[in-house]
C-alpha positions as CSV (number, residue, x, y, z in Angstrom):
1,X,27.2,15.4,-9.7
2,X,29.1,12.4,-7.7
3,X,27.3,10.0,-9.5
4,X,27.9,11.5,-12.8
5,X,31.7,11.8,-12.4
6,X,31.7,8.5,-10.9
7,X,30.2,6.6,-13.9
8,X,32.7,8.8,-15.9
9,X,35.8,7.3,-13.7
10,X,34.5,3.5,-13.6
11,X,34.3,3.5,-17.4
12,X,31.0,5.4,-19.0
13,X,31.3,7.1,-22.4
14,X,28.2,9.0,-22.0
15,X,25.5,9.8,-19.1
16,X,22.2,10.8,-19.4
17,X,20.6,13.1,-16.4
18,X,17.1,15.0,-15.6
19,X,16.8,18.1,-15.0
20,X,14.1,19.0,-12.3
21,X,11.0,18.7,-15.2
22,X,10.3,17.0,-18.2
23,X,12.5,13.5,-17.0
24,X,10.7,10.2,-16.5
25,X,12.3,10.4,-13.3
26,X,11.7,13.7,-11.7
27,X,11.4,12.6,-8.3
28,X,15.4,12.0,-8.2
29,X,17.9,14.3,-7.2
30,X,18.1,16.2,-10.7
31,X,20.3,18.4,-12.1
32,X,19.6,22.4,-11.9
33,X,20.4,24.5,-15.1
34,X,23.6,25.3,-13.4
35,X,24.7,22.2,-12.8
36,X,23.9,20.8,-15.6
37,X,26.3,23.0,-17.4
38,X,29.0,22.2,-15.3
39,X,28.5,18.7,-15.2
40,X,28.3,18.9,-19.3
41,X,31.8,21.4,-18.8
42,X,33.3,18.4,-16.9
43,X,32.1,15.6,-19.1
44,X,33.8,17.8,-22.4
45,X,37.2,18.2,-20.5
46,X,37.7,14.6,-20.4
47,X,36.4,13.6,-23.9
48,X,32.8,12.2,-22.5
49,X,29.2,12.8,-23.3
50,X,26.0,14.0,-21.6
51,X,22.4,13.3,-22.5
52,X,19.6,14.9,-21.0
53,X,16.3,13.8,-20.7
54,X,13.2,15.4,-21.5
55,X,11.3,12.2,-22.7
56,X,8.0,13.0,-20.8
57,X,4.4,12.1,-22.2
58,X,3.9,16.0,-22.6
59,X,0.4,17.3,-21.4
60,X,-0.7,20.8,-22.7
61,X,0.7,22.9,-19.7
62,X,4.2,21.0,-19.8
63,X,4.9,23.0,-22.5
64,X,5.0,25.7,-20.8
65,X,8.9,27.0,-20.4
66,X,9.8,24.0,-23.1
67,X,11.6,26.4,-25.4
68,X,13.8,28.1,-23.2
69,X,15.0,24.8,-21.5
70,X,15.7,23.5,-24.6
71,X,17.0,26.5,-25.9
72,X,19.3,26.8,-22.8
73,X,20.5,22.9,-23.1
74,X,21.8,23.7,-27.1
75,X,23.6,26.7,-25.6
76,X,25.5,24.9,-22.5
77,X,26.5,21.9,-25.4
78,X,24.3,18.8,-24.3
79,X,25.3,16.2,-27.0
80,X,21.6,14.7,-27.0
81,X,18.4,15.0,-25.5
82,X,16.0,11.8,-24.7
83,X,12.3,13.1,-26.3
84,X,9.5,10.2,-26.5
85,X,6.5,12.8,-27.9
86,X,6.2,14.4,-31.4
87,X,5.3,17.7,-29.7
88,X,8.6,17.7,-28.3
89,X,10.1,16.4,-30.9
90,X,9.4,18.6,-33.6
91,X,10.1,21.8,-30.7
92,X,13.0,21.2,-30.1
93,X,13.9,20.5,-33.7
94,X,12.6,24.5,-34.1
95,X,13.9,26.4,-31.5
96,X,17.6,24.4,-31.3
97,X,18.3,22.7,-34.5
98,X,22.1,21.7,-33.7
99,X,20.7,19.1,-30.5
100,X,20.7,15.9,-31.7
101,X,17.9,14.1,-30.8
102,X,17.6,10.4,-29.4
103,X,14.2,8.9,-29.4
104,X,13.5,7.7,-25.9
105,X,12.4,3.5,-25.4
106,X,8.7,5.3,-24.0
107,X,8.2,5.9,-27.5
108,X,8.3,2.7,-27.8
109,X,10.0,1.7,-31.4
110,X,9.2,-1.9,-32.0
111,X,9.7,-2.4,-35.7
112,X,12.0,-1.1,-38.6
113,X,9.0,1.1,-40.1
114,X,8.8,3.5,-36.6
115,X,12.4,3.2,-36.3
116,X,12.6,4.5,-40.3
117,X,10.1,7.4,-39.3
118,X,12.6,8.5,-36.7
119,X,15.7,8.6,-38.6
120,X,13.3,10.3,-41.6
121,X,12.4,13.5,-39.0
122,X,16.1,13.7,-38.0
123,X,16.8,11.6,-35.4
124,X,20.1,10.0,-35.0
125,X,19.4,7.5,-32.4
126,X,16.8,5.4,-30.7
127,X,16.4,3.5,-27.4
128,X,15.0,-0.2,-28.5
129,X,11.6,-0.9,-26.8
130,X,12.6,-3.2,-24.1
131,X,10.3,-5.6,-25.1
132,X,12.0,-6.1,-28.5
133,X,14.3,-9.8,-29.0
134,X,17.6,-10.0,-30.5
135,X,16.2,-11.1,-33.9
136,X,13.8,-8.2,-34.1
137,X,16.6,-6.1,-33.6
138,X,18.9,-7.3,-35.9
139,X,15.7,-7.0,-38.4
140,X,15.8,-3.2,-38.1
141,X,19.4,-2.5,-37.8
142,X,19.1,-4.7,-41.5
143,X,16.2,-2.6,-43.2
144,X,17.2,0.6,-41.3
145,X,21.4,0.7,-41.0
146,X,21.4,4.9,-40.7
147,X,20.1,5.4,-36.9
148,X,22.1,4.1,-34.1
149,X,20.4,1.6,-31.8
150,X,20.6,2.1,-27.9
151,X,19.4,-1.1,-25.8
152,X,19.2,-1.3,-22.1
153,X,21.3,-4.1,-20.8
154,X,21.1,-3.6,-17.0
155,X,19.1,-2.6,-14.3
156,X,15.4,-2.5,-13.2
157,X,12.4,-3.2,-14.9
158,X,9.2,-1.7,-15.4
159,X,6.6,-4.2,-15.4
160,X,4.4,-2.1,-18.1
161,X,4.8,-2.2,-21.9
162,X,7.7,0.5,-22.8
163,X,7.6,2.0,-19.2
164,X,3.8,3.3,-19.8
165,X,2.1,2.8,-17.0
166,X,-1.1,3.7,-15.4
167,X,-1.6,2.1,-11.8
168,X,0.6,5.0,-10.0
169,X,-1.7,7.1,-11.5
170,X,-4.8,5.6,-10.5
171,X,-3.6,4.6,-7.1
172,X,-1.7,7.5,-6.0
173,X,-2.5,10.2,-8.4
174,X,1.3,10.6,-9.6
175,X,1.7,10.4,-12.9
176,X,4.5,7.5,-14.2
177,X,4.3,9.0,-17.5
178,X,5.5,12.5,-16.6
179,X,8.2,11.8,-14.0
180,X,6.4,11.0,-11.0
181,X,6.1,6.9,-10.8
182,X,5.6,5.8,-7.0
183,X,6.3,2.3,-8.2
184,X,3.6,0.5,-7.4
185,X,5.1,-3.0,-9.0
186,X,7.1,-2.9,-5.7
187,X,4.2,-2.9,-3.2
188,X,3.0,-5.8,-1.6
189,X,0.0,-7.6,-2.8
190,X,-2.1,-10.2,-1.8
191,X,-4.2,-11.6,-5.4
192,X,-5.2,-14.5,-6.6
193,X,-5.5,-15.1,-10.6
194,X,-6.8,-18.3,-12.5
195,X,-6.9,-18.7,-16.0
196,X,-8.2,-21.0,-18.7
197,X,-7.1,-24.1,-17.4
198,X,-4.1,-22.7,-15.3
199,X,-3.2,-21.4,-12.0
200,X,-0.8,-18.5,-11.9
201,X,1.4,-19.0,-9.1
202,X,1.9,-16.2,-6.1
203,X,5.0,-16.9,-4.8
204,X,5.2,-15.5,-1.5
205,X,8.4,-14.8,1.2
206,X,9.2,-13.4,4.6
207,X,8.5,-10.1,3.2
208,X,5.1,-10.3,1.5
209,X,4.0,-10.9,-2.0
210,X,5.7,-9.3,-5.3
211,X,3.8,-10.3,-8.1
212,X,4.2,-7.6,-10.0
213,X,8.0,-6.8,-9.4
214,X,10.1,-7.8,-12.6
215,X,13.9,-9.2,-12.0
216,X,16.1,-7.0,-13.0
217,X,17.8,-6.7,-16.5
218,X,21.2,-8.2,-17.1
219,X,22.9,-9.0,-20.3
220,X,26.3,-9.0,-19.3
221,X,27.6,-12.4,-20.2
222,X,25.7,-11.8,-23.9
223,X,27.6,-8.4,-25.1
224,X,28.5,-10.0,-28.4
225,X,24.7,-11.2,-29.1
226,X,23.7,-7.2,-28.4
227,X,26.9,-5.8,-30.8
228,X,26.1,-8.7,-33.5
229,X,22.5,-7.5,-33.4
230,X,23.4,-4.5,-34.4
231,X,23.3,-2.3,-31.2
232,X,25.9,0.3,-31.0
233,X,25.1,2.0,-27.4
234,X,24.4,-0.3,-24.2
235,X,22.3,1.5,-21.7
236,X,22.5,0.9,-17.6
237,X,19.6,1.7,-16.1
238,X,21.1,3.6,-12.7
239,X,19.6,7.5,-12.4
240,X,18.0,6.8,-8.9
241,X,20.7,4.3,-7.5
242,X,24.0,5.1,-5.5
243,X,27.4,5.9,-6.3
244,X,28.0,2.3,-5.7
245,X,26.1,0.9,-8.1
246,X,26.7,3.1,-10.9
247,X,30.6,2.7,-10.3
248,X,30.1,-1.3,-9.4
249,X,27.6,-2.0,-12.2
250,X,30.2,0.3,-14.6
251,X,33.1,-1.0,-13.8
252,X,31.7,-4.9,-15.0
253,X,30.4,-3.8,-17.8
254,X,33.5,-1.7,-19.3
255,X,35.5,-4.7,-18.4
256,X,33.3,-6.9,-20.1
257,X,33.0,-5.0,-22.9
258,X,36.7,-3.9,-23.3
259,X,37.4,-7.9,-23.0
260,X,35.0,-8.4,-25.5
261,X,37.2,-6.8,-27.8
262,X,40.2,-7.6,-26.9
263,X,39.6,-10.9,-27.2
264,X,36.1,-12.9,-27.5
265,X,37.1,-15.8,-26.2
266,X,38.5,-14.3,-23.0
267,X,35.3,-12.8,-22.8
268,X,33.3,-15.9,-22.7
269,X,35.7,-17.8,-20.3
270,X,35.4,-15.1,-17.6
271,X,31.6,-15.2,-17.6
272,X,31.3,-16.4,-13.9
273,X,33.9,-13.6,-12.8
274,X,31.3,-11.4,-14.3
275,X,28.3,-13.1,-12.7
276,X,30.3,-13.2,-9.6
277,X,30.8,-9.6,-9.3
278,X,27.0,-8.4,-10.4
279,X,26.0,-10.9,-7.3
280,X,27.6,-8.6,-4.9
281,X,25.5,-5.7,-5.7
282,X,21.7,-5.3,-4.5
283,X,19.3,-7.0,-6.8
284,X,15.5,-8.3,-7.2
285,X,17.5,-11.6,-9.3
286,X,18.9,-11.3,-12.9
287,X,16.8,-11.8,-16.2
288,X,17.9,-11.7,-20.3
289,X,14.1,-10.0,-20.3
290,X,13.4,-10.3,-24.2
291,X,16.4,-10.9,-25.9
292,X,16.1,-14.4,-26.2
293,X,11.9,-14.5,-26.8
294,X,8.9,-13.7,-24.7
295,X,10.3,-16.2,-22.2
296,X,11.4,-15.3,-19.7
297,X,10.5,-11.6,-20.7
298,X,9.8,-9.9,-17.8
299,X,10.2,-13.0,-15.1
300,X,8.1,-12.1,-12.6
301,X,8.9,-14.5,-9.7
302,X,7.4,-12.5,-6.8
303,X,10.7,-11.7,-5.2
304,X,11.9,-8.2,-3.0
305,X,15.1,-6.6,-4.0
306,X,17.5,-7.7,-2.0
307,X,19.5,-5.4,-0.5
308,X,22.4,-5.4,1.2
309,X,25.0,-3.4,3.6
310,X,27.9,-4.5,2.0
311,X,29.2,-0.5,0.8
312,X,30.9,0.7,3.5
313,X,32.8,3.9,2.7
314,X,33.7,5.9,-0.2
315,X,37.6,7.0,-0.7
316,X,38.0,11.0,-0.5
317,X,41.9,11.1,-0.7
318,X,45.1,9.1,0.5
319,X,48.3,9.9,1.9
320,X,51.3,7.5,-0.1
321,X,53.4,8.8,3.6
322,X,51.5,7.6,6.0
323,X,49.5,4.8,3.8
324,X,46.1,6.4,5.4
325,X,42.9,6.8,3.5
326,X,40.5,9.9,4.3
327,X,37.2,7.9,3.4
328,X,33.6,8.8,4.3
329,X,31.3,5.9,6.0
330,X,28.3,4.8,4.6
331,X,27.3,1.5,6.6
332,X,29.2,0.6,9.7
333,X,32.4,-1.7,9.8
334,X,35.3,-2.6,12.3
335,X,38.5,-3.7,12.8
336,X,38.9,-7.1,11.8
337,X,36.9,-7.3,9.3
338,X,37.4,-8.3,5.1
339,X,37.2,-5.8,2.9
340,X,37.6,-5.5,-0.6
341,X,38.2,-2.5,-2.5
342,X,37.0,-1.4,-5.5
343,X,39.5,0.8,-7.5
344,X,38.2,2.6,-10.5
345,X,40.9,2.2,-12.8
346,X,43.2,-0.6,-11.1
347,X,42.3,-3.9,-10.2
348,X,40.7,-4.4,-6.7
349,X,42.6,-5.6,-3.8
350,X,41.3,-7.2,-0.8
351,X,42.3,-7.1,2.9
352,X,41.5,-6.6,6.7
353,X,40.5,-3.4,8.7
354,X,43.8,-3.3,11.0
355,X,43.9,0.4,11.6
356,X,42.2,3.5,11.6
357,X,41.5,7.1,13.2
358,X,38.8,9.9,13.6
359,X,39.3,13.2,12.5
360,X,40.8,14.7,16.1
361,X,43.5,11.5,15.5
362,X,42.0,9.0,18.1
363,X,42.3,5.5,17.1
364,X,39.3,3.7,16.7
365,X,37.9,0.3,16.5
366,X,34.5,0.8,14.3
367,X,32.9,3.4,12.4
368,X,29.2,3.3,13.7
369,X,28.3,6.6,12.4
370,X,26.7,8.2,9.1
371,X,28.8,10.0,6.7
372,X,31.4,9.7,9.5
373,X,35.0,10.8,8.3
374,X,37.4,8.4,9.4
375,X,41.3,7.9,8.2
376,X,41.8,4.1,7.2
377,X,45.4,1.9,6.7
378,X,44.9,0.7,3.4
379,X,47.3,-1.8,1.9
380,X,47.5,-0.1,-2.0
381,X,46.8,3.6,-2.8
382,X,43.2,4.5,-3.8
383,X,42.2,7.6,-5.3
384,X,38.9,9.7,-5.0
385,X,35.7,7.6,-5.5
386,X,37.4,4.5,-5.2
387,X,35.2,2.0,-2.6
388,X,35.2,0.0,0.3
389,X,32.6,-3.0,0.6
390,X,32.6,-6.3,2.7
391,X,33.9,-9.0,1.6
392,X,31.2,-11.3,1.2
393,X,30.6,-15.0,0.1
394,X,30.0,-15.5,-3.7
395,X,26.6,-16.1,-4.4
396,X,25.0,-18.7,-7.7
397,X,23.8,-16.2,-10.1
398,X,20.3,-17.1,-11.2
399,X,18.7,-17.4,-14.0
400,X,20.6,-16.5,-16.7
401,X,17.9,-17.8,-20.1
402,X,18.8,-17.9,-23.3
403,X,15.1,-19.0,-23.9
């Protein structure tokens, strides 16, 4: 639920969620029926919008309860739900005709024809197969201009065609195609391919080997090649991260895309601000995927996610009296050191840890511990969910391909 409203506050129109079955990602921390209804309740009361995803590959005994989940998410007012199978499909079409329906990218629409079937059985969006260029795109938005088209512009990658894959299955007997991916592409191998003529290289660092382990989407300096194409929903890949990266990630984008426009050549001139800010958030390096042609695509370059320990605490409240900020900790930090906050509807300001207290009103010099409530002398007013992170060196954001 803090996830959702954060993405709300840092600039989302819409969020999609899983409940506890039938999600490509039920392994998360999923929404009950309950709280999917409020979270929907909340979404309503300040004009947004909630999808839910049930976009499983549906085996024979997932069906079982099917109706009355979908029955109960057209009574609570979900404005779309994510479906990927026919079965599904044409359920939930039967048992709660006023649910829109968005066809998820693991069905995997790849051409105008499928994306026409779609729109023909009722569906009023899809999610474009992430292996799908701008042209191609463009190409169905032409010959089919009466579905919207979603694309994923940031975030991880799955390394299989349209997110169907089969090695969790085979190694760990958890199925990636009904929710329960152990991601595999992230483990450590040690393999050896050669082809006709060419040697595939294994790139290798401290860590191990990642051969499998694509770079992460990121599109965020080419918003106006996605809305020329025809794309009228852009898509952050974010259900399993923190509230950090859903408000960080957020915040960029809705700034982009507000500058965008606002005024496209503004846009374009504060591409390395963008960059800049994507760079401070944990990554496995950035890739245009498809857009641009089947190279890069994917860009698998062997490298770990790198992670980092730059969030430090997340704003609860703030007295205007006393300029203190009740703030929770999430990695430790001290007096004296940089930090930047990130505010979700002002600009950021940046300054140094000078003073701060427990919750018996001690003064203390670092906050070493977990979760640990602290009040901190902040310079500006914050509000709830704003963020504290280090300030940190700007790193050269890499390889940014137009193909």
């Amino acid at each position: 639920m803090d996830r959702l409203k954060v993405a709300f506050e840092y600039g989302a129109d819409a969020v999609y969620i899983g409940g506890h079955t039938m999600s490509m990602r039920a392994k998360a921390q999923n929404f009950s029926p309950d709280e999917m209804a409020e979270g929907i309740r909340y979404a309503h009361s300040i004009g947004r919008r909630v999808y839910v995803a049930v976009n499983i590959c549906a085996h024979n005994a997932d069906f079982n309860g099917l109706e009355d989940y979908l029955v109960h998410l057209e009574k609570i007012g979900a404005d779309a739900v994510l479906i990927s199978d026919p079965g599904v499909f044409t359920l939930a079409q039967k048992v709660a005709p006023d649910l829109d329906i968005h066809i998820s990218t693991q069905a995997n629409v790849t051409n105008y024809a499928s994306a026409a079937f779609w729109r023909d059985m009722g569906a009023k969006r899809f999610v474009a197969a992430r292996e799908l260029s701008l042209a191609e795109i463009a190409e169905i938005r032409k010959k089919t201009p009466n579905i919207e088209i979603e694309a994923f512009v940031h975030g991880a990658m799955c390394m299989a065609y349209s997110g169907r894959c089969l090695i969790s299955n085979f190694l760990n007997e958890r199925d990636a195609n009904r929710g329960e991916c152990a991601q595999p592409c992230r483990f450590n191998y040690n393999v050896t391919e050669e082809k006709t003529g060419e040697v595939f290289p294994i790139l290798e660092d401290a860590h191990g080997t990642y051969i499998f382990n694509s770079k992460d989407l990121c599109m965020i300096n080419h918003l106006d090649d996605l809305i020329a194409a025809g794309v009228t929903s852009l898509k952050i890949e974010g259900r399993m991260k923190t509230e950090y990266y859903v408000g960080a990630v957020t915040k960029i984008y809705r700034e982009a895309l507000d500058d965008f426009f606002t005024d496209p050549e503004q846009y374009k001139k504060k591409a390395p601000h963008y960059s800049a800010e994507l760079e401070k958030i944990g990554n496995r390096g950035y890739t245009t995927g498809f857009f641009y042609g089947k190279n890069p695509g994917h860009d698998y370059t062997g490298e770990k996610q790198t992670t980092n320990q730059d969030f430090l605490a997340l704003a609860e409240s703030y007295d205007p009296h006393t300029g203190l900020a009740n703030v929770e900790q999430r990695n430790k930090f001290q007096k004296g050191d940089s930090i930047e906050i990130l505010r979700a509807t002002r600009p950021n300001f940046t300054q140094t840890v000078d003073y701060m207290h427990n919750e018996d009103g001690e003064e203390i010099t670092s906050a070493p511990h977990p979760k640990q409530k602290i009040y901190l002398r902040l310079n500006e007013p914050v509000a709830k969910h704003d963020m504290i992170r280090k300030v940190t060196a700007s790193k050269k954001m890499n390889n940014f391909i137009h193909g």
